[in-house]
N, C-alpha and C positions, 0 to 999 in steps of 0.2 A: 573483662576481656578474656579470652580462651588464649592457650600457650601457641593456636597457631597465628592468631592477631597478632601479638605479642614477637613472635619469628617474624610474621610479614613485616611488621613493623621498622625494629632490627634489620632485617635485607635491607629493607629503602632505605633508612637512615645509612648502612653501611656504603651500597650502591651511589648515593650522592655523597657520601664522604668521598669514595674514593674517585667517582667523577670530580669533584673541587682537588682535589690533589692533583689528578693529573692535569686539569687546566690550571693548576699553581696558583688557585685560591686557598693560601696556605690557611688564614686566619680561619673560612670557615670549614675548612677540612676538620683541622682542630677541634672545633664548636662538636662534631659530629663523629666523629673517630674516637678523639678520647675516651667519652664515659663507654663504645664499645672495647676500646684496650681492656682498659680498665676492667670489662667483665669476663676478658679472655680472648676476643674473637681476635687471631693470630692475623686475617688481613688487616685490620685496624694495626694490630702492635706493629705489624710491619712499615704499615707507613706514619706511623706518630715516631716510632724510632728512628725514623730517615728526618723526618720534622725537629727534634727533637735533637739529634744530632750538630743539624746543621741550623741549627736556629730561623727553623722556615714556619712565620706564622704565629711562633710563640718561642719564647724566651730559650739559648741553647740549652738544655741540659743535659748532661754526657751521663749519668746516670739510668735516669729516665731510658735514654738513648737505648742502652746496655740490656738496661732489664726487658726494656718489650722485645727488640730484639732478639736476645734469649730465649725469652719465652717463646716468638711465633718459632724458631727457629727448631724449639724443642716441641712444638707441637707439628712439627713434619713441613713447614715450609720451606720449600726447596729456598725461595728470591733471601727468604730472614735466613736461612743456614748460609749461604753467599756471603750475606751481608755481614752477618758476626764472623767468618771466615775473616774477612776484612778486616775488620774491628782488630782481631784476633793480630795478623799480617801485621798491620799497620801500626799496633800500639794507641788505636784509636777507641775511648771510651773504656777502655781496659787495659793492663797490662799486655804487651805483645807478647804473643807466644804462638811460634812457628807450630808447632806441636798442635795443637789445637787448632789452632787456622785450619792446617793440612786435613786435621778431622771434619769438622765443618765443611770445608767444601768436597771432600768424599763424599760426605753426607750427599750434599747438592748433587754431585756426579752422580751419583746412585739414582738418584729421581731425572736423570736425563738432562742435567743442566751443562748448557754449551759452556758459558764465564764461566762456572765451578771446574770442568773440566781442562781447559783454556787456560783458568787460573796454574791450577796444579802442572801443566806441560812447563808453564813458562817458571814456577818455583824449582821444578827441577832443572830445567833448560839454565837455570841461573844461578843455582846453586842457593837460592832464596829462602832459609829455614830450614834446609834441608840438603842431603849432600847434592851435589851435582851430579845429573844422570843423565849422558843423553839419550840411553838409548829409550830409559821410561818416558824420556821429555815426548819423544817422536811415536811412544804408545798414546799418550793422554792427549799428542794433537790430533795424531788419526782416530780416538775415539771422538774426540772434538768435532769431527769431519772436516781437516784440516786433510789436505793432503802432505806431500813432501813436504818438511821444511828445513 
């Protein structure tokens, strides 16, 4: 097989991976995502760490969860930078740490992400990890495209 079979390949399997996800065929999303996590592909890590997470389709595991997440997160996706933001927030799958969170979804807002941005209004807006600020609250919703709030 030549390496672009081998790609085409990979796309389909990836493309019906995440077709079964979104239609919450967790079990064979899994079947199909995983060995792509596992070789790198950051849309795979992203959604086996959401699965993975929340024990959808195969057993929770908060590790797992963590590390693909990371990883697509670190390989420049905006939804996995959100997502470990989260994690981050939350003290989910990881230590909390406002610090970090706040980075992460920076991250996200950088790449034009409305939640990441949204996020960060409302941590300032609420004093959430960080101090309270309104007036940056009311920059991060109208970059949001949020208008008055």
């Amino acid at each position: 097989m030549t390496d672009s079979t081998v790609d085409m390949e990979q796309e389909m399997t990836l493309n019906s991976g995440i077709a079964a996800f979104e239609a919450k065929h967790f079990v064979r999303a899994a079947e199909l995502l995983e060995p792509l996590a596992e070789a790198g592909n950051a849309e795979a890590q992203y959604r086996v760490a959401i699965m993975a997470q929340n024990g959808l389709g195969m057993v929770e595991n908060r590790l797992q969860a963590y590390r693909f997440m990371k990883a697509a997160a670190e390989a420049g996706l905006p939804l996995a930078q959100h997502g470990l933001g989260f994690m981050y927030l939350e003290g989910e799958c990881v230590d909390k740490n406002a610090e970090k969170a706040l980075e992460w979804f920076m991250k996200g807002a950088e790449q034009g992400l409305q939640g990441s941005m949204t996020t960060i209004a409302m941590m300032y807006q609420e004093g959430n990890g960080v101090e309270a600020d309104p007036e940056k609250a009311r920059e991060w919703f109208h970059k949001a495209g949020f208008d008055e709030m």
